[in-house]
C-alpha positions as CSV (number, residue, x, y, z in Angstrom):
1,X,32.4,3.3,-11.6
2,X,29.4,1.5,-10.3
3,X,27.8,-0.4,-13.6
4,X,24.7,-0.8,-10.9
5,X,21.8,1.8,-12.5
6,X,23.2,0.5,-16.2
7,X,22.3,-3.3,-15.6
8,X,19.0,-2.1,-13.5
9,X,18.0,-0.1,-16.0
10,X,19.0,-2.5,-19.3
11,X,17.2,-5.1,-17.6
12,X,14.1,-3.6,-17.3
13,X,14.2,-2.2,-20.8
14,X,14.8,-6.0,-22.3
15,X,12.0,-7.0,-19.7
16,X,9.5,-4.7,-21.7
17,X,10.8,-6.0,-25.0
18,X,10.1,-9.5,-23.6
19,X,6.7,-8.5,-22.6
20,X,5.9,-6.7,-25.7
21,X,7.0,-9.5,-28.3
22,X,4.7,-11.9,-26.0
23,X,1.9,-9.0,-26.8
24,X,2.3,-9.3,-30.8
25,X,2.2,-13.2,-30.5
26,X,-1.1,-13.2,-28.7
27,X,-2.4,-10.1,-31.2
28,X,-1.3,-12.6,-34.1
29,X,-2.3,-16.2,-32.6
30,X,-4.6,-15.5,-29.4
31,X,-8.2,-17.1,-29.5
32,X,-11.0,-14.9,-28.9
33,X,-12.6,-12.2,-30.1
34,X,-11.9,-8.5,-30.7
35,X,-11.5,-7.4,-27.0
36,X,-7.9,-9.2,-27.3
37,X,-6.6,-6.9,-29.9
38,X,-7.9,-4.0,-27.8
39,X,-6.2,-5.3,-25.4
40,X,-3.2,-6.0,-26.9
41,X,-2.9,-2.8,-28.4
42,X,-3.4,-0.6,-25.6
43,X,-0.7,-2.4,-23.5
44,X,1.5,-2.8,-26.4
45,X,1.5,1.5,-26.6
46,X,2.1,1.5,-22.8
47,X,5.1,-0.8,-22.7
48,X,6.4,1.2,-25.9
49,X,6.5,4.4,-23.7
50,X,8.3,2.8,-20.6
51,X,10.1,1.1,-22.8
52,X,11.7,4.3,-24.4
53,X,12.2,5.5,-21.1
54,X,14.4,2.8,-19.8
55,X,16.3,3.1,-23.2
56,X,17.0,6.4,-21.9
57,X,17.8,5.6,-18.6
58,X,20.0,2.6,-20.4
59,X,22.1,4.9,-22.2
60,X,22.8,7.9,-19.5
61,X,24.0,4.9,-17.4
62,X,26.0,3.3,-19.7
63,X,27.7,6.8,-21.1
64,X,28.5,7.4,-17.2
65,X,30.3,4.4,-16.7
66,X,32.0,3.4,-20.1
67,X,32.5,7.2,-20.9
68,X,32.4,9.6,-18.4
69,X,33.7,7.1,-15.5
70,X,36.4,9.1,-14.8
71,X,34.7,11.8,-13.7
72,X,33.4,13.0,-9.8
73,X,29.3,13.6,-9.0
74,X,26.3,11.7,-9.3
75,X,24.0,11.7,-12.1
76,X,20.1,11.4,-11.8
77,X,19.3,11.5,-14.6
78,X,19.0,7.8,-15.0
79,X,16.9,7.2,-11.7
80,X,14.2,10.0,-12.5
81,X,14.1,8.5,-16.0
82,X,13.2,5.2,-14.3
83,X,11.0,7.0,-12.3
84,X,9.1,9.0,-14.9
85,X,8.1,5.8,-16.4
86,X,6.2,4.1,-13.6
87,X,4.6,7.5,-12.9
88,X,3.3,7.8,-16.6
89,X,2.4,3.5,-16.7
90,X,0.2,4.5,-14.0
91,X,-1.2,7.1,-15.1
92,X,-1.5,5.7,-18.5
93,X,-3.7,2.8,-17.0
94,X,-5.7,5.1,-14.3
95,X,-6.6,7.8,-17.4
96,X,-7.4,4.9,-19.9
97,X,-10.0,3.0,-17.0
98,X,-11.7,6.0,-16.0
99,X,-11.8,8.4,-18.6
100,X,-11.0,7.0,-22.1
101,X,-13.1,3.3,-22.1
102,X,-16.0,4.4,-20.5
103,X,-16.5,7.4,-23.5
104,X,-16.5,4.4,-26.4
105,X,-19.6,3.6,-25.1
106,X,-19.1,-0.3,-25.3
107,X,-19.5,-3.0,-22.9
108,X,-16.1,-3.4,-20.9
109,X,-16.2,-6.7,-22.1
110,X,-16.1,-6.1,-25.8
111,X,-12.4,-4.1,-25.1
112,X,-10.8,-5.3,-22.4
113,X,-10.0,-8.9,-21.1
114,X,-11.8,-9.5,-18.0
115,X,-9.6,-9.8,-15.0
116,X,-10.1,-13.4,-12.8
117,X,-10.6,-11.6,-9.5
118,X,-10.5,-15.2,-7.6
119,X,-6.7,-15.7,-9.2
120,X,-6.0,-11.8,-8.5
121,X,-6.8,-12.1,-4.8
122,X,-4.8,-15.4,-3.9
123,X,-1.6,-13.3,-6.4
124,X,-2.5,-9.8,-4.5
125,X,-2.3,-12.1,-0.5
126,X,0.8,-14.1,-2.1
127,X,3.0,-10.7,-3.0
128,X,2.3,-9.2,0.2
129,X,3.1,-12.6,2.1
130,X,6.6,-11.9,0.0
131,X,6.4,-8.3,1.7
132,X,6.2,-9.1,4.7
133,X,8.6,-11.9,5.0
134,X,10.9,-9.6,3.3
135,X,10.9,-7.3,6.7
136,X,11.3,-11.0,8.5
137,X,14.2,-12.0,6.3
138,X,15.7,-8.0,7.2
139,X,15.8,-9.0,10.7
140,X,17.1,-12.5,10.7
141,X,20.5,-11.6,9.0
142,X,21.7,-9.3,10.9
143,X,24.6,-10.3,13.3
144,X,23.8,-10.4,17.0
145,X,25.3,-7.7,19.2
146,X,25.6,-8.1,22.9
147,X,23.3,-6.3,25.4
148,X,19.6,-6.8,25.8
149,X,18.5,-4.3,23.4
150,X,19.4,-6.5,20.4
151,X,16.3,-9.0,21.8
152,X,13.8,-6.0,22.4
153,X,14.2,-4.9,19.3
154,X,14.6,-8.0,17.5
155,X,11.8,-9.8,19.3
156,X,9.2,-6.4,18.6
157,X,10.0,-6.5,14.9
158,X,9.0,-10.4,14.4
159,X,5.7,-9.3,16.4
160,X,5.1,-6.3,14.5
161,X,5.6,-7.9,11.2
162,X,3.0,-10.5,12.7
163,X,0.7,-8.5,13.8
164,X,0.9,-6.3,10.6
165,X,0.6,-9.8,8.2
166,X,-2.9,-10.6,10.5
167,X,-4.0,-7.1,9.9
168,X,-4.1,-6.9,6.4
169,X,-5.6,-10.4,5.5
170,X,-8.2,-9.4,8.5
171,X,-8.9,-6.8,6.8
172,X,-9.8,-7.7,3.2
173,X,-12.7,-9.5,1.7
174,X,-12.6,-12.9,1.3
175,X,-15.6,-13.1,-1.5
176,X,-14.4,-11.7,-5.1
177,X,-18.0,-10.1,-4.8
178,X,-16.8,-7.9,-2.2
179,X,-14.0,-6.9,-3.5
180,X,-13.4,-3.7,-4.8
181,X,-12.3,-4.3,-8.4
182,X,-15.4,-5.5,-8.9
183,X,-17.7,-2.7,-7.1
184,X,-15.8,0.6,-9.4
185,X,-12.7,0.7,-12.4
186,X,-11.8,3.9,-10.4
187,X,-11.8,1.9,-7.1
188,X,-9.6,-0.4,-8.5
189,X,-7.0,1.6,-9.9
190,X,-6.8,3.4,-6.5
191,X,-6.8,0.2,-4.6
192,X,-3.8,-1.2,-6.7
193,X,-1.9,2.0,-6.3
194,X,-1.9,1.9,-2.7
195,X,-1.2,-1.9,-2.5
196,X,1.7,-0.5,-4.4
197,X,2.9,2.2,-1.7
198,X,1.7,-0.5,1.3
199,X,4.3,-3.2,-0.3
200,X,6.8,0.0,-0.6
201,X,6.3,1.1,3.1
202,X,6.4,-2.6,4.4
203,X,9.6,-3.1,2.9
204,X,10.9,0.3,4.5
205,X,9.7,-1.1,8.2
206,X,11.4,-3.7,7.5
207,X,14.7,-2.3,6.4
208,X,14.0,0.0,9.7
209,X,14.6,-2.5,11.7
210,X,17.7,-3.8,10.3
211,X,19.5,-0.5,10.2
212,X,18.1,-0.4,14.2
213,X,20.0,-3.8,14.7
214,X,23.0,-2.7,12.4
215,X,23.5,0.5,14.3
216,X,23.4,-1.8,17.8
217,X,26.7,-3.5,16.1
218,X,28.3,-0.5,14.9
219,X,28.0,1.2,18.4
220,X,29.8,-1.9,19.7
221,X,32.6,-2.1,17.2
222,X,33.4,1.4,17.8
223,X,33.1,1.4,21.8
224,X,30.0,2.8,22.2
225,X,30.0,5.8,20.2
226,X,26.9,7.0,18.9
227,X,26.0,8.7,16.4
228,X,22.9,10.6,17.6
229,X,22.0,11.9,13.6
230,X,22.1,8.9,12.5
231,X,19.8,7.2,14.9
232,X,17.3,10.1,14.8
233,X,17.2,9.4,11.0
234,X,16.5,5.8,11.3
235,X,13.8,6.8,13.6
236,X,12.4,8.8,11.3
237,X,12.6,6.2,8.8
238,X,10.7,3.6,10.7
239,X,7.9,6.0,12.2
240,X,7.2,7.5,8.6
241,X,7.2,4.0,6.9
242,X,4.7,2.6,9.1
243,X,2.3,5.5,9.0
244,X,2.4,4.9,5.3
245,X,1.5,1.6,5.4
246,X,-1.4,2.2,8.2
247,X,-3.1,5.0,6.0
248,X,-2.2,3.2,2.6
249,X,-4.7,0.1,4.3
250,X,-7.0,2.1,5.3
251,X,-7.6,3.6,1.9
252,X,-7.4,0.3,0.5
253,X,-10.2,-1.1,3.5
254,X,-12.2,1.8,2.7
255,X,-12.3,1.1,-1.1
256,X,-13.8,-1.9,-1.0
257,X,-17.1,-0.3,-0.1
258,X,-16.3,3.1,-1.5
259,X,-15.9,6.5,0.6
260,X,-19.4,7.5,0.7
261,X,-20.6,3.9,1.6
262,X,-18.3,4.2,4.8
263,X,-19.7,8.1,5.3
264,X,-23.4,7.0,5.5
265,X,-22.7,4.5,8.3
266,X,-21.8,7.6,10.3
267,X,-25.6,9.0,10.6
268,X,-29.1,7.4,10.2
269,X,-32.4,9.1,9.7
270,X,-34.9,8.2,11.6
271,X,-38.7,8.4,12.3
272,X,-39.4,9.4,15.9
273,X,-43.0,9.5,17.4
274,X,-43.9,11.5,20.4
275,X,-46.5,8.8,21.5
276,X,-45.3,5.7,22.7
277,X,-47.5,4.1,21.0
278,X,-46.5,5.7,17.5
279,X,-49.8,7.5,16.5
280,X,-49.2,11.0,17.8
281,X,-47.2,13.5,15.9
282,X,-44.2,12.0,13.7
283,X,-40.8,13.9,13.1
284,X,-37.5,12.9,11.7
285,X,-34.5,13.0,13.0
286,X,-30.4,12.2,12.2
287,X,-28.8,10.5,14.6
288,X,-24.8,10.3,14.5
289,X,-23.6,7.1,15.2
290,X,-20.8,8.0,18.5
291,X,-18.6,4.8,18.4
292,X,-18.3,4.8,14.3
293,X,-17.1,8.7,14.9
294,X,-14.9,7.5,17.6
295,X,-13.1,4.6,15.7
296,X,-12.0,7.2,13.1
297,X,-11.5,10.0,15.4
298,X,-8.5,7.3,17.6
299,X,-7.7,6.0,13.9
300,X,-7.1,9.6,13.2
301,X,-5.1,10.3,16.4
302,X,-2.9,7.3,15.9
303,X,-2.2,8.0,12.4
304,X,-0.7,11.5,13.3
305,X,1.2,9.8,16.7
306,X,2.8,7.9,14.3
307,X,3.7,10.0,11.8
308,X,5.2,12.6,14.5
309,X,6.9,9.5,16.9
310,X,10.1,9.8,15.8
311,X,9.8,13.8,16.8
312,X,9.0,13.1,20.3
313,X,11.2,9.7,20.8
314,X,14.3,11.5,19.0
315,X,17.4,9.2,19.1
316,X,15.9,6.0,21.3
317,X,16.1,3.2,19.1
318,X,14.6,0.7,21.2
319,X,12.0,2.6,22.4
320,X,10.9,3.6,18.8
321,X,10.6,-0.5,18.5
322,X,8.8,-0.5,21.5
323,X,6.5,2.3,20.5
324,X,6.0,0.5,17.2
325,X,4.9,-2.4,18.4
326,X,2.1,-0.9,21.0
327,X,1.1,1.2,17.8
328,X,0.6,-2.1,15.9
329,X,-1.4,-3.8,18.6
330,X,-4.0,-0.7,18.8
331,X,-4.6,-1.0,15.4
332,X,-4.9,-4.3,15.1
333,X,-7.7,-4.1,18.3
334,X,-9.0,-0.8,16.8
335,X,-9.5,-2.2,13.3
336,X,-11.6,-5.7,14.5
337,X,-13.9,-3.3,16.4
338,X,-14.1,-1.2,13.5
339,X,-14.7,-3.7,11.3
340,X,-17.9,-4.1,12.9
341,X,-18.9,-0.5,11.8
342,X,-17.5,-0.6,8.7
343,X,-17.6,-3.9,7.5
344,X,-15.7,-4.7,4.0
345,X,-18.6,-7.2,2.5
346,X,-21.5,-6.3,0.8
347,X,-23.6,-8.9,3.2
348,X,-22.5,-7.0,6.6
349,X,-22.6,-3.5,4.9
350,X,-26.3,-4.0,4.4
351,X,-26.8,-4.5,8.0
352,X,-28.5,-1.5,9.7
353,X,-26.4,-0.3,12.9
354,X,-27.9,-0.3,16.2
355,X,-28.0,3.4,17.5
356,X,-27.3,4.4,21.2
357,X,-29.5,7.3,20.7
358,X,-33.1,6.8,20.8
359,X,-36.1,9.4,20.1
């Protein structure tokens, strides 16, 4: 009886029309040379496919509720449709990028339209500003409830959210150079996934929060009930959504340099003379680098803490936002000192590390 799943999914289907008759008029009138009709025609065959999709998803809807309303049980068929669709988008763009345009042979340049990183950057900062005042927004309209718990809570989500927002601009390049969609295709199909599940699990924290708040008020409308389930769930909610959106950053930091960039910071080889005055007999040796291993050894740690919180918190909502919170500030004081191990522009990257160990 809910026409919900039929207008979400209609609207996205008359979306892709939308973007697809803008595709044919920039085929037929666009100015430049033959990479826009690449262009236009591999993104034209990609909307086509979603596009099918959500006509699919349209019409289970719609034969739910104009048809079948009358009957008991959910149907999900429509939301798997929905989801099918972004799965194969995805895929459709990460197969093209890294497997299909580099086997043509031509310059990247000749069939695609560069990208203006300097635009994509500011857009990339802007959406997750919208993220993160999402989770702000979550917390703000919620009605008060009496007791001090409403404040802890209330007060460690606005800080959390803060700390998160100074995390993740800390964290990224602020040179297009640097950037990772200019270092690797592969890189920066990867990176834009997981800015996808980082925007996901961001809203989810925030969303945490408000069901926190909401069950404060339902506890006090009903004389202090509680329902411990419900609570645990919540918890688990929260602790799994910000684990997400810790690892989903650090793939996304770790991008921007690439894996085995970050791996070769770990050891050095070196030349080690045993005269001090380098003219006896020269050996070489590789030296681990102890604080880079034991930034990513406690990144590590706090990863899994997080991840397992809400198993050893159980039902205590307001410690969970307590326990959030001090998660938060560790990573925020364990990424700036990591940063200066594994630094996310070029410039700093080619910096050699100084070495505790000596020969």
């Amino acid at each position: 009886t809910d026409p919900t799943t039929f207008i979400f999914s209609l609207s996205l289907m008359i979306g892709d029309l939308i973007f697809m008759s803008w595709y044919i008029d920039v085929k037929k009138n666009g100015i430049g040379g033959e990479e826009i009709k690449h262009h236009i025609r591999s993104d034209l065959l990609r909307k086509s496919i979603s596009a099918i999709f959500y006509a699919l998803a349209a019409f289970s809807a719609g034969f739910d509720y104009f048809i079948m309303s009358d009957q008991n049980g959910v149907n999900h068929v429509p939301m798997i449709l929905l989801f099918s669709a972004f799965v194969i988008s995805m895929m459709y763009i990460y197969v093209e990028l890294t497997f299909f345009l580099p086997r043509t042979g031509l310059p990247f340049t000749q069939i695609r339209v560069p990208v203006n990183l300097e635009l994509t950057i500011h857009r990339l900062g802007e959406w997750i500003m919208l993220m993160l005042g999402e989770s702000i927004l979550s917390l703000c309209i919620v009605e008060q409830s009496s007791g001090s718990r409403y404040w802890i809570t209330f007060y460690c989500g606005i800080m959390s959210v803060t700390l998160l927002q100074y995390m993740y601009y800390r964290s990224q390049p602020t040179d297009a150079d640097d950037t990772v969609m200019r270092r690797s295709s592969f890189g920066g199909v990867m990176f834009l996934f997981m800015l996808m599940f980082y925007s996901a699990s961001l809203i989810v924290v925030g969303c945490s929060y408000k069901c926190i708040l909401h069950q404060y008020l339902d506890e006090e409308e009903e004389d202090g009930e509680v329902d411990l389930d419900r609570n645990r769930r919540i918890n688990h909610m929260f602790c799994w959504s910000l684990a997400v959106s810790l690892f989903t950053l650090d793939i996304m930091v770790v991008s921007h340099r690439g894996f085995q960039a970050h791996f070769e910071r770990l050891t050095s080889v070196i030349e080690c003379s045993d005269d001090e005055n380098g003219v006896g007999t020269t050996t070489t040796r590789r030296l681990f680098h102890k604080k880079a291993i034991m930034v990513i050894l406690i990144d590590l740690t706090l990863l899994a803490t997080t991840a397992t919180l809400s198993l050893w918190v159980g039902e205590d909502m307001t410690l969970m936002s307590v326990m959030g919170l001090v998660i938060v500030v560790l990573e925020v004081l364990l990424r700036t000192r990591g940063l200066r191990y594994f630094p996310v522009s070029k410039k700093a990257m080619a910096v050699a590390l100084s070495y505790d160990d000596d020969c």
